[in-house]
NUFIKE-401588 format. One record per residue (C-alpha): residue in one letter; x, y, z. Coordinates in steps of 0.5 Angstrom, whole numbers, padded with zeros to 4 digits, always signed. Layout:
! NUFIKE-401588
AXYZ;...
//
This chain:
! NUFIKE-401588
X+0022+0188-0268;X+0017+0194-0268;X+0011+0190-0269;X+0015+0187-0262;X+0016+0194-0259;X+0009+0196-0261;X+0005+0191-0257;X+0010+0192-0250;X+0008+0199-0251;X+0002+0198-0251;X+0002+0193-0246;X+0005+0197-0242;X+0002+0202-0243;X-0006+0198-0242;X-0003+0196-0235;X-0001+0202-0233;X-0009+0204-0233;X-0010+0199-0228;X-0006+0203-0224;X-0010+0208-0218;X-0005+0216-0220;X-0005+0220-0214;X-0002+0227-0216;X-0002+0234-0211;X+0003+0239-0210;X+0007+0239-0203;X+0008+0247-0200;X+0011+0251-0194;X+0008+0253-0188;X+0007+0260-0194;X+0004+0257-0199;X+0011+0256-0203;X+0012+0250-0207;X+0018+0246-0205;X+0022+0242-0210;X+0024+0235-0210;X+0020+0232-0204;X+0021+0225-0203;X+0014+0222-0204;X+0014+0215-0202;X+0012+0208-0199;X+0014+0207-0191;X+0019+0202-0190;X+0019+0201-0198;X+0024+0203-0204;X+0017+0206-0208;X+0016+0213-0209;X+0017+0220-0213;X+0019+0227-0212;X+0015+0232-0213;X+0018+0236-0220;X+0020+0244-0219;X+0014+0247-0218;X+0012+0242-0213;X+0008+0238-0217;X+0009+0230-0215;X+0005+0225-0220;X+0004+0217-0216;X+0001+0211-0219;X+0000+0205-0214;X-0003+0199-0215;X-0010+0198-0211;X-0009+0197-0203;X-0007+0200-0196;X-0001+0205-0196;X+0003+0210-0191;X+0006+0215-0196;X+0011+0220-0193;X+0013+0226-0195;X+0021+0228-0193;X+0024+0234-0195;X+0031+0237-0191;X+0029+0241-0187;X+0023+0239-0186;X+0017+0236-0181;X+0017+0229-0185;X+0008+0227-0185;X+0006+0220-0186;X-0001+0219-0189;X-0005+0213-0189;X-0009+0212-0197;X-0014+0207-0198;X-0014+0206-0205;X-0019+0203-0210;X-0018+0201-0217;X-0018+0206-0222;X-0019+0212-0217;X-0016+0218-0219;X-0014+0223-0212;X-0011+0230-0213;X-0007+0230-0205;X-0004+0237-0203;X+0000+0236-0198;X+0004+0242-0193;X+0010+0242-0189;X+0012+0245-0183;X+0019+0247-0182;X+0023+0243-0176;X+0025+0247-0170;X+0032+0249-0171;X+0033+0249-0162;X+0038+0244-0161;X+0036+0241-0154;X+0039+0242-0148;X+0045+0237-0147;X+0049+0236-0141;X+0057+0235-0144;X+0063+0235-0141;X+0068+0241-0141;X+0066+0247-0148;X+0065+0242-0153;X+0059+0242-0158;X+0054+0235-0156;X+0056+0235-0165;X+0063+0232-0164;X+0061+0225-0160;X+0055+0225-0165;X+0060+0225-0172;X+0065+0221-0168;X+0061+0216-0168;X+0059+0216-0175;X+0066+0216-0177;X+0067+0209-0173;X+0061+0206-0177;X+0063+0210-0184;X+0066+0203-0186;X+0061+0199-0184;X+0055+0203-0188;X+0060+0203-0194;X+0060+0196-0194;X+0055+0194-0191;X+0049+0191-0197;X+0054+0188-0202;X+0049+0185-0207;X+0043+0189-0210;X+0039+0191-0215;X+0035+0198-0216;X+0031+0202-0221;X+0035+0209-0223;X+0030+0215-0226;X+0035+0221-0227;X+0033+0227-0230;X+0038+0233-0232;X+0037+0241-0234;X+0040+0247-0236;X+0038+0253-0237;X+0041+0260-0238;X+0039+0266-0234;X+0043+0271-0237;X+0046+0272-0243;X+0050+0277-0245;X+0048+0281-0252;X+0056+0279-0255;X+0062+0275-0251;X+0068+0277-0253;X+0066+0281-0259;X+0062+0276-0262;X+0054+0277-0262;X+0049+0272-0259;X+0044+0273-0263;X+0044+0266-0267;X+0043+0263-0260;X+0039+0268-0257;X+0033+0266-0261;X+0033+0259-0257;X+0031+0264-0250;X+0026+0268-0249;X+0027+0276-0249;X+0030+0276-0243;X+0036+0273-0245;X+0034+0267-0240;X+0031+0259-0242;X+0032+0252-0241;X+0037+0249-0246;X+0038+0242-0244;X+0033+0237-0241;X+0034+0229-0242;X+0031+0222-0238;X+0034+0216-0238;X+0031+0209-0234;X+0036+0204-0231;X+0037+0198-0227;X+0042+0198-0223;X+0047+0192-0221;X+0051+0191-0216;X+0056+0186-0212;X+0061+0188-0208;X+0066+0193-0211;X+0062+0190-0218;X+0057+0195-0221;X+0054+0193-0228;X+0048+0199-0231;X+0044+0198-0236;X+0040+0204-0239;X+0033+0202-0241;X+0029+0209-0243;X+0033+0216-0246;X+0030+0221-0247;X+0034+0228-0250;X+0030+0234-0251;X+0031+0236-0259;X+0034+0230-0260;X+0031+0223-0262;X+0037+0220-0264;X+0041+0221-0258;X+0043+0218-0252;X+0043+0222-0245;X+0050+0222-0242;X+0046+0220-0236;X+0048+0215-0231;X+0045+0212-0224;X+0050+0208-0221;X+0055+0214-0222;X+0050+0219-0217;X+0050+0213-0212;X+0057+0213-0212;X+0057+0221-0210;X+0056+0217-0203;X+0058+0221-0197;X+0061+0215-0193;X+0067+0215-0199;X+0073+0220-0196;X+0072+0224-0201;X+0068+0226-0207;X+0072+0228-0213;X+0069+0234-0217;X+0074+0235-0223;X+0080+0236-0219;X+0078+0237-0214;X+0077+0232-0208;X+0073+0234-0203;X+0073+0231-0196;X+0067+0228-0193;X+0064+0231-0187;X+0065+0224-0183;X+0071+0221-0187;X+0077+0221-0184;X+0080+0227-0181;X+0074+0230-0181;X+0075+0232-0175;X+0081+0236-0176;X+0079+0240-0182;X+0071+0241-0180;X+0067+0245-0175;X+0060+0242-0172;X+0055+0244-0169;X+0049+0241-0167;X+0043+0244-0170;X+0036+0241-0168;X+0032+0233-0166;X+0026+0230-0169;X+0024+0224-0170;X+0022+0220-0175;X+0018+0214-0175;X+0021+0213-0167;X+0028+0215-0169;X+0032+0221-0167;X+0034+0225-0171;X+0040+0230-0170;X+0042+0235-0175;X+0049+0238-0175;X+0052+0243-0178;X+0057+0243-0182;X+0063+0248-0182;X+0070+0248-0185;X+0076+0251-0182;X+0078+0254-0188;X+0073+0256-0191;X+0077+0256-0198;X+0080+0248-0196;X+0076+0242-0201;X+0071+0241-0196;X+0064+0242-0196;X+0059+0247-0192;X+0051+0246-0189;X+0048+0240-0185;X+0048+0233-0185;X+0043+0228-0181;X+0045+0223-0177;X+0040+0217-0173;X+0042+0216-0166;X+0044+0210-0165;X+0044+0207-0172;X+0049+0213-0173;X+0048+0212-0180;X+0047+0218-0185;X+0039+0219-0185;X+0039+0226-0190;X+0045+0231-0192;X+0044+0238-0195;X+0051+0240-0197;X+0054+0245-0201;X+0061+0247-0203;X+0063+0253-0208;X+0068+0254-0214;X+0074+0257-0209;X+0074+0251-0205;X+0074+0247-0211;X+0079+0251-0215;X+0074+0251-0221;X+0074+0258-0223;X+0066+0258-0228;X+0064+0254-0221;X+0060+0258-0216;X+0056+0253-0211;X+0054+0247-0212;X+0049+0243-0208;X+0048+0236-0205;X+0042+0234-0202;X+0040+0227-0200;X+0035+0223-0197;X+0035+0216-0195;X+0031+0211-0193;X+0029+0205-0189;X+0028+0199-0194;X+0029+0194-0188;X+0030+0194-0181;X+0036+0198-0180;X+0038+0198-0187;X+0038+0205-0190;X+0039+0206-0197;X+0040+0212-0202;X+0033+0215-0205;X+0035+0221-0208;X+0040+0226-0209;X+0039+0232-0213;X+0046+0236-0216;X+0045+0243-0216;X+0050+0247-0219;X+0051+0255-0222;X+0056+0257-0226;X+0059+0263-0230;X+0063+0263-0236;X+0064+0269-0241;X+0059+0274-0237;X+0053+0267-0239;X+0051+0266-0232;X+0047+0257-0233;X+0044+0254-0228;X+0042+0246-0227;X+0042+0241-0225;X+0040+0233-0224;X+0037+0229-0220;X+0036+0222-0219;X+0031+0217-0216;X+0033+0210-0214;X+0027+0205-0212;X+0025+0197-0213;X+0031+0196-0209;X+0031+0188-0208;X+0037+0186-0202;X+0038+0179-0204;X+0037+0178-0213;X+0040+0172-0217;X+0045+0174-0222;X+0047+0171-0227;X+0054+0169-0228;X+0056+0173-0233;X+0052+0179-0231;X+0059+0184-0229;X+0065+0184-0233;X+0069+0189-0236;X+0062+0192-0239;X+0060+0198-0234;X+0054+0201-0237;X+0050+0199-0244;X+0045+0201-0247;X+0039+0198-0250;X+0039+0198-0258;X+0031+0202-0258;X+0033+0205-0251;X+0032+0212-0255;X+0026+0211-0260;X+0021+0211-0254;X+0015+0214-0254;X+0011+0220-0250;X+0005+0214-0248;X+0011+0211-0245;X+0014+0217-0241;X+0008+0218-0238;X+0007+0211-0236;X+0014+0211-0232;X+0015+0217-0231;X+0017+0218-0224;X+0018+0225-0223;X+0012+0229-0227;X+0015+0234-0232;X+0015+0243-0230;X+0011+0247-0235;X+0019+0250-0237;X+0020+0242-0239;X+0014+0241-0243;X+0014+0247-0246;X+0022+0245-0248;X+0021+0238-0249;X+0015+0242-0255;X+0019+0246-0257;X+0025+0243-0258;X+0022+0237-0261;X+0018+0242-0266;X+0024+0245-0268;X+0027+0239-0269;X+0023+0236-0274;X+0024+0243-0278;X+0032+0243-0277;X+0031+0236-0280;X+0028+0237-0286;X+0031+0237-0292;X+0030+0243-0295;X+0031+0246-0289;X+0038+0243-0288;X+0039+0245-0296;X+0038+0252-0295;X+0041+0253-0289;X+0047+0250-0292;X+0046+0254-0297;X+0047+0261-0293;X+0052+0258-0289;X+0056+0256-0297;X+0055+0263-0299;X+0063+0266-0299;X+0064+0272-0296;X+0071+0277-0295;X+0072+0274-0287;X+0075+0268-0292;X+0082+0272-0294;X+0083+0271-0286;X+0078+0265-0284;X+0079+0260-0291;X+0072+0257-0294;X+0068+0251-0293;X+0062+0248-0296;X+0058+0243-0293;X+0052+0239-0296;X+0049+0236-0290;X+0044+0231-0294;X+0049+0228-0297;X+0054+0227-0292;X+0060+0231-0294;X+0064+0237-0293;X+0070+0241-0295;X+0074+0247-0294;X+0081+0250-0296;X+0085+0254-0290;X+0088+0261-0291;X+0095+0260-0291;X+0095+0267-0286;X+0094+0264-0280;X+0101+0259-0282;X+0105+0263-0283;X+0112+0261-0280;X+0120+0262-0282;X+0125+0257-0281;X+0132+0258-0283;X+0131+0252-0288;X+0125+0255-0291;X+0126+0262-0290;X+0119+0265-0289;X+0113+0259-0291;X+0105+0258-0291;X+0101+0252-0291;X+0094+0252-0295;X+0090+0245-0292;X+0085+0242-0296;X+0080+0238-0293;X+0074+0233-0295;X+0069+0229-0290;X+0065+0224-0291;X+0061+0221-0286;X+0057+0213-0288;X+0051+0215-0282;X+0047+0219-0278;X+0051+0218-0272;X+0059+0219-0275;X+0060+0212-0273;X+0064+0211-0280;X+0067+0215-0284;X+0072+0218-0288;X+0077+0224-0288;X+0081+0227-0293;X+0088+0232-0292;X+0092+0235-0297;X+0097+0241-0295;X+0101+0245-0300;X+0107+0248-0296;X+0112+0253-0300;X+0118+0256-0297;X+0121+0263-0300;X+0128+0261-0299;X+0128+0254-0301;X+0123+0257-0307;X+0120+0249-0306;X+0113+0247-0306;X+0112+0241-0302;X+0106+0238-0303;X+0103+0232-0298;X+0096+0228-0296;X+0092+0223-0292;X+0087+0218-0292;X+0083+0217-0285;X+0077+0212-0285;X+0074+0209-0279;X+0071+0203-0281;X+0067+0203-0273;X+0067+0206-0266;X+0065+0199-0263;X+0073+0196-0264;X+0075+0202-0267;X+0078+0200-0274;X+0081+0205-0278;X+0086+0206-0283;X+0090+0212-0285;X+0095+0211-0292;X+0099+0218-0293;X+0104+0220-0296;X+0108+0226-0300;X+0114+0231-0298;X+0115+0235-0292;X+0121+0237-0287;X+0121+0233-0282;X+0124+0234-0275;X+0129+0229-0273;X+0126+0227-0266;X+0119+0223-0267;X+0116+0226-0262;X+0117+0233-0263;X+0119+0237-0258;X+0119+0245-0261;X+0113+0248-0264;X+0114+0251-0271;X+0111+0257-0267;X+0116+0258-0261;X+0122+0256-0266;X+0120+0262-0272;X+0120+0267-0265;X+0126+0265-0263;X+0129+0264-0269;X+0126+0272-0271;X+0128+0275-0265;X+0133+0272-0261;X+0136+0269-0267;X+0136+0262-0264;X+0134+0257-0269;X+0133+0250-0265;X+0129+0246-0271;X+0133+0241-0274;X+0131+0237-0280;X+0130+0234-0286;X+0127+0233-0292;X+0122+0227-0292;X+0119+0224-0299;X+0114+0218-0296;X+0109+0213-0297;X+0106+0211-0290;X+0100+0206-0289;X+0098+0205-0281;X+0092+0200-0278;X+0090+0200-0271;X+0084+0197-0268;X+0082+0194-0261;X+0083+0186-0261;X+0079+0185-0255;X+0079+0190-0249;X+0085+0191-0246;X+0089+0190-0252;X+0090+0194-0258;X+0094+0194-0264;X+0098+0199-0268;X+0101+0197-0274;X+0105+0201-0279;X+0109+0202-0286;X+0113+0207-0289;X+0117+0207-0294;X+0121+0214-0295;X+0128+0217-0298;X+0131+0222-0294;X+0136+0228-0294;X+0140+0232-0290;X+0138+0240-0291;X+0143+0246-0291;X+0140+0253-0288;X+0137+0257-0294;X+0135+0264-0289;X+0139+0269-0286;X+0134+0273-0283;X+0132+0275-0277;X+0130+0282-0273;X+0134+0283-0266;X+0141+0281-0265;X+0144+0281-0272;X+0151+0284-0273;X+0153+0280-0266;X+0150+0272-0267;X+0150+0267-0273;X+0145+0262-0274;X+0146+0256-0272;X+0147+0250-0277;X+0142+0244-0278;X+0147+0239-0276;X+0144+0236-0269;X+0150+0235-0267;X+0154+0242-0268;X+0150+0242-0260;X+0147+0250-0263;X+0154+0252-0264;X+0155+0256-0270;X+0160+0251-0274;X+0165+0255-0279;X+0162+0251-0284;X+0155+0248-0285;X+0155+0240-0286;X+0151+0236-0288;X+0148+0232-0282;X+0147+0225-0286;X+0148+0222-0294;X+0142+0221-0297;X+0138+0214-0296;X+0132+0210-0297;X+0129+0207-0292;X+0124+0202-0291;X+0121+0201-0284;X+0116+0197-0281;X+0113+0198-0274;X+0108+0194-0270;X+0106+0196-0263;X+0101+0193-0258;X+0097+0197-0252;X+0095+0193-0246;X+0091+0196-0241;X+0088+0191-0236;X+0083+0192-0232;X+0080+0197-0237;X+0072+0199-0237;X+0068+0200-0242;X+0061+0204-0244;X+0057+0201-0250;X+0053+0205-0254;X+0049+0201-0260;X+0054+0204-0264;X+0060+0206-0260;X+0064+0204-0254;X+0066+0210-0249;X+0073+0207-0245;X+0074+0208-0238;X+0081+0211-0236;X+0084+0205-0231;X+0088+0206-0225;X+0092+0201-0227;X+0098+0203-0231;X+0098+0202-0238;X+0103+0198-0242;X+0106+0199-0250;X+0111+0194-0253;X+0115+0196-0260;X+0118+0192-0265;X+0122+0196-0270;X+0125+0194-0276;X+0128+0197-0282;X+0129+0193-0288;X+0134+0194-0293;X+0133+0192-0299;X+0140+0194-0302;X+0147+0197-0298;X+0145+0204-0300;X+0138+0202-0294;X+0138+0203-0287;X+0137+0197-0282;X+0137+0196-0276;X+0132+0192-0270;X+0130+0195-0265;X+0125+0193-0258;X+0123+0197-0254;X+0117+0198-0248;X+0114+0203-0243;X+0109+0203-0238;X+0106+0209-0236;X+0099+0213-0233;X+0098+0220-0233;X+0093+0223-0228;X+0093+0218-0222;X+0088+0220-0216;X+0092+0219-0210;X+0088+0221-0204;X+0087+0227-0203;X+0093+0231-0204;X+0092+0231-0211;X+0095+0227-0218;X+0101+0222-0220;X+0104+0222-0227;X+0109+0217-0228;X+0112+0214-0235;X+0119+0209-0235;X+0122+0207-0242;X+0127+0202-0245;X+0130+0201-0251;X+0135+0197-0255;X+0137+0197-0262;X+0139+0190-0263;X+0143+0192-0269;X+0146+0198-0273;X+0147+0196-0279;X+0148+0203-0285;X+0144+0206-0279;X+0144+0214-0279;X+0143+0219-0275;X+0136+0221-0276;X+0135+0214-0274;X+0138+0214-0267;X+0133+0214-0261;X+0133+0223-0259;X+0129+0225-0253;X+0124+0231-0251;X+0129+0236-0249;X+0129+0244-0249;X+0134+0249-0250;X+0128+0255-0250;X+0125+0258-0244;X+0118+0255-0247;X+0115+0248-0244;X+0111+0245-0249;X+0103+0244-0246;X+0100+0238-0244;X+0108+0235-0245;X+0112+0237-0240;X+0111+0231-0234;X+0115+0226-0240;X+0120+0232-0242;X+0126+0234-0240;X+0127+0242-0239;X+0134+0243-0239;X+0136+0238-0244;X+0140+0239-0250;X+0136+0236-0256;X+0141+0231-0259;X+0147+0231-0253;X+0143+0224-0251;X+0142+0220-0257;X+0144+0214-0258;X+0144+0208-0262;X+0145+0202-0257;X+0140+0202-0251;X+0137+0207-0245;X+0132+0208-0240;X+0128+0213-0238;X+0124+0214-0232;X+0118+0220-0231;X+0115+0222-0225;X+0110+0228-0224;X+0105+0230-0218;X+0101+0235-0218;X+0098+0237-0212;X+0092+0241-0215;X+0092+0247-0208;X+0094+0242-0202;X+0100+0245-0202;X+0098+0251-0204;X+0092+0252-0200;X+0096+0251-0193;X+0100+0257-0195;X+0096+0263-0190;X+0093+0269-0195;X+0095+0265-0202;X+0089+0261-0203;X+0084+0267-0205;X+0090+0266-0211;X+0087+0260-0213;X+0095+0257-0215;X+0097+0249-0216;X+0104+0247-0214;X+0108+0241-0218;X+0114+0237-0217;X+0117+0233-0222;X+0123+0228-0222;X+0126+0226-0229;X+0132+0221-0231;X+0135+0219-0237;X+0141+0215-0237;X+0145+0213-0244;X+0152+0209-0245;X+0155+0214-0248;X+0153+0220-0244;X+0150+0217-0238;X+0146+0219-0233;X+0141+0227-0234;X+0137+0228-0228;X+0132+0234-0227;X+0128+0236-0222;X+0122+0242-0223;X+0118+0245-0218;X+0112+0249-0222;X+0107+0253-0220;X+0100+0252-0224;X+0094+0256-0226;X+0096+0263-0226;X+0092+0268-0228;X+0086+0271-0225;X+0078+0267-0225;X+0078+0265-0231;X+0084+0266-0234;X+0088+0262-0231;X+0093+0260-0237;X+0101+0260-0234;X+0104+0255-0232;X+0112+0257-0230;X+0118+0252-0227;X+0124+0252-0224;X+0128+0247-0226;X+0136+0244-0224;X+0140+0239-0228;X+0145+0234-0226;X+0149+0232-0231;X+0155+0227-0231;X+0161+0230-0229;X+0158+0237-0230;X+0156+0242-0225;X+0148+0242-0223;X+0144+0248-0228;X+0138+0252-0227;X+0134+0255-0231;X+0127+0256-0231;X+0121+0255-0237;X+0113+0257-0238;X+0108+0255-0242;X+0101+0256-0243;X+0094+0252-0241;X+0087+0253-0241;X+0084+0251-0234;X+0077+0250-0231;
//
């Protein structure tokens, strides 16, 4: 295989040579560089940028050519080449800026000659969506990062570690890759397969690179999602509702007029975008475009601007296709102001290729084994877009001190420092790594764990952990956990711990084997956090943690069985028993309220006498559950595969049964499903969760309490993060369980500031608004339906972390209650 690679290099590498190179640098009218001009052949789907510094590099086989140099915002120059074998010619090229004097046009009434332009765009958006349905192209896309200020400390913590990678300024590129694809395309059918990658400091890697995904930032779609947000094209559908144009300037560009329309938002804080788009008279097809949109428009607090500039050109008579695009971006985090960006160029495109039959299936983008062992003969060879002097130099640099950070004495010694123990580990813990070896491992302080319940009195938790990692890209590896946990009340240490070995990243084999004693929530899925429980436990003296004591051996298996289907096996034997409260304790509220007892099903009312929950019992339990998603993409890495989210919903089928192997055992059988999908995109006003669940017990026999099927309820005025689309805010934690049948249905939609932003004077607030539907129905209670109105990211920049509802009850023959809960979640 190398011997293979070697001579494909080389021949590659020998052609090249048989090629005539032409390089220049193109400027302004002042002699200024300008950056990213498309350099390419007249009426043909070949060419370049020039790079950063206005540089440009061409190799073009012997023969005639019109070259064209185009940059937005610029008279485009066409020059006619004569090329000879093997000749070298260095080419300076200056560009004129156009005449920003939009002609004298006669109109009807005050409207700007912009609007009958941009409606006639709108009218053929579809038709240039759709019109070229099969195609293949060549995708060279380079991405950078660089710090141009880094501030001395963040937050306390010094940066003097990293700022040794910058220069004395505190400024400095941090991140350039390459990658080379082709690209495929057929209908609604997109198939990438990375040929080249490159990142600097880092010859193992892969970049995350992607050509088919800059093509798809296509301003004839209705919208360009950026994170959460959803901007509207300049063109799209009600346009013209949310936009102001007018219409700057004509050219002409090979025979064809070109208008330049300014771009200009109503709401000048609304998902929309600012600057100028070109149009082909006649055609009315995009011909460039040199659009921004800022962080407030966008909700993105570290966001300041990013830009969009396109060109596209003619590869047939009035078929314009996408040549290149370059993302700018700023942003601010903590005081580090980063610049990047990415810039793609699409060329080689062929209308009309042959693809095999099996060319497009669920995988969307693959990369070649060797895609990341490329040599610098070859990068120079192919290298459409010549590198800066910062980028050579990162790429020295970094490669540089690659080869010391990956020496082995220098990771040993390193590790060494690193292993040194210091006082910090009283509060921190300690951990030890020798990385030749593959292998870590570390102790927790139990300061940070610190917790009080009442059936354990004031408890901490010491965590011990070992990492082993079988190869350099941490495809296979094994995890090891052992937690001591002791409480002052019940003077009981409860020891616990987990194997975890992942066998691929491929299928995504792993198994876990666990085991030991801990106090166990009834509800599966726990809806109060051991956090909120010791605060309102120690402060408004409201324990609402109900539990047991658990002693257990657990196996679980889960791999994909092919895409779309996965499995989850799992086994676990334990021996249960009820808890009594063993704490009294509590800092507010003592002389006028007791602590409720651990009997779910006292409802929190203090009983006069403590009793258990259930009796002491075994039970063995096995749990078999597949995960079907259709429709589900999928990335390839030569050892791993990325999973892309579906829009369709994704289905999980359950079988529970617990096998009784004397009368003592529970046993029952139970059958249960849901679908659900979180984060569904809906046009333009934001994103839809929605879960539905069903279950069945089939049979009952000996089953106890803490077998019954419980929901997520809550009696605080905390809402667990990240959870509350499929809980229920006003629910009393046990009230519903059941041990028959249920349903219960989620809905969740938030609006990410399409409400909010129609508010006058609140979108400066940078606020989301949520509403939410939520129902559960039992036989034995029947039906709980709440509905929430939340409002989201409050906060200031980028300390947008609150969440608060308000949220009404209804509940069978009660009367409605109201109530309201916060939660706390970091948001861009």
């Amino acid at each position: 295989m190398n011997k293979i690679l070697f001579l494909l290099l080389f021949l590659g590498f020998s052609s090249s040579q048989l090629l005539a190179q032409l390089s220049g640098l193109v400027t302004d009218e002042k002699g200024a560089p300008l950056p990213f001009v498309s350099v390419y052949l007249q009426k043909e789907s070949v060419g370049t940028t020039s790079n950063i510094e206005g540089r440009y590099l061409l190799r073009l086989a012997p023969g005639e050519y019109q070259l064209v140099f185009q940059y937005v915002g610029y008279k485009k120059k066409v020059i006619n080449l004569n090329w000879s074998e093997n000749e070298q010619l260095e080419l300076n090229v200056e560009l004129a800026p156009l005449d920003l004097q939009a002609p004298e046009v006669v109109v009807d009434g005050s409207e700007d000659p912009a609007y009958g332009i941009i409606r006639q765009a709108m009218k053929k958006r579809k038709f240039y969506l759709n019109q070229v349905q099969k195609f293949s192209c060549e995708a060279y896309v380079k991405g950078a990062q660089e710090i141009s200020e880094l501030p001395e400390s963040i937050m306390g913590q010094s940066t003097a570690e990293f700022r040794k990678q910058l220069d004395s300024s505190g400024s400095g590129m941090v991140y350039l890759s390459e990658s080379v694809s082709k690209i495929y395309v057929q209908g609604n059918k997109v198939k990438e397969e990375m040929i080249s990658s490159k990142v600097s400091g880092d010859d193992n890697g892969f970049s995350f690179n992607s050509g088919a995904a800059m093509m798809d930032m296509n301003f004839y779609q209705n919208y360009t999602e950026l994170i959460d947000a959803r901007l509207l094209s300049p063109i799209g559908q009600g346009a013209l509702n949310a936009y102001k144009y007018k219409l700057l300037n004509t050219f002409f560009d090979e025979g064809k007029m070109i208008y330049q329309v300014q771009v200009i938002p109503k709401n000048p804080l609304g998902q929309l975008f600012f600057g100028d788009i070109y149009i082909v008279d006649g055609e009315w097809c995009i011909h460039s475009t040199d659009l921004k949109t800022t962080g407030k428009a966008a909700n993105i607090s570290i966001l300041d601007t990013v830009a969009f500039k396109q060109l596209h050109v003619e590869v047939q008579d009035s078929v314009w296709r996408l040549f290149s695009q370059e993302i700018e971006l700023s942003i601010n985090v903590f005081g580090i102001e980063i610049s990047g960006g990415i810039i793609g160029v699409f060329q080689q495109y062929d209308l009309a290729p042959e693809f095999p039959k099996k060319l497009f299936n669920n995988e969307i983008f693959s990369v070649e084994a060797e895609a990341n062992k490329k040599t610098e003969v070859y990068w120079d060879s192919i290298r459409p877009l010549p590198l800066s002097e910062k980028e050579v130099v990162e790429y020295h640099i970094k490669d540089s001190l690659q080869e010391v950070l990956n020496d082995p004495a220098y990771i040993d010694s390193m590790d060494r420092v690193a292993n040194r123990p210091s006082w910090s580990l009283l509060l921190s813990g300690y951990s030890y790594r020798k990385r030749n070896k593959g292998y870590s491992w570390s102790i927790s302080s139990p300061l940070y764990s610190i917790m009080y319940n009442t059936l354990q009195g004031f408890y901490g938790d010491v965590n011990l952990g070992y990492n082993k990692h079988f190869n350099k890209e941490n495809t296979r590896y094994l995890n090891a956990k052992m937690k001591l946990q002791y409480g002052l009340a019940d003077k009981r240490l409860r020891p616990s711990g987990s194997l975890f070995f992942r066998f691929n990243k491929i299928n995504d084999a792993n198994l876990t084997l666990s085991g030991g004693n801990l106090v166990q929530q009834f509800v599966e899925d726990p809806p109060m956090s051991p956090l909120i429980n010791s605060y309102t436990s120690l402060v408004y003296r409201q324990n609402y943690i109900k539990a047991y004591d658990k002693t257990f051996a657990h196996l679980r298996y889960s791999q994909r069985l092919f895409n779309g289907l996965r499995l989850l096996f799992q086994a676990e034997y334990a021996q249960r028993k009820a808890l009594r409260n063993q704490a009294d304790y509590s800092l507010l509220f003592r002389d006028k309220r007791e602590f409720y007892s651990n009997q779910p099903l006292d409802f929190n009312q203090p009983p006069a006498e403590d009793t258990l929950a259930f009796q002491a019992n075994d039970r063995l339990l096995l749990d078999l559950r597949f995960r079907l998603r259709f429709g589900q993409k999928y990335l390839s890495y030569p050892k791993e595969r990325i999973y892309r989210p579906s829009n369709i919903p994704e289905i999980w089928l359950i079988y529970k049964k617990a096998l009784a192997l004397n009368d003592q055992m529970t046993a029952f059988d139970y059958l249960g499903a849901y679908i659900q999908k979180f984060d569904l995109p809906v046009a333009g006003i934001g994103k839809f969760s929605w879960r539905t669940e069903a279950g069945h017990f089939l049979n009952h026999k000996n089953m106890r309490f803490v077998d019954y099927q419980h929901f997520r309820g809550n009696q605080t005025f905390f809402a667990q993060n990240g959870k509350q689309w499929r809980s229920f805010q006003l629910l009393p934690y046990y009230e519903h369980s059941t041990m028959d049948y249920f349903v219960q249905t989620h809905f969740e939609h938030h609006f990410n500031g399409f409400l909010w932003n129609k508010l006058p004077g609140l979108k400066k607030l940078g606020f989301e608004t949520i509403l939410g539907v939520h129902h559960l129905y039992t036989p034995e209670k029947g039906n709980h339906l709440e509905f929430n109105f939340g409002i989201d990211r409050i906060g200031w920049k980028l300390f947008r972390i609150i969440r608060i509802d308000a949220v009404m009850a209804i509940r069978e023959n009660k009367t409605p209650d109201w109530g309201g809960v916060i939660s706390f979640n970091f948001s861009l």
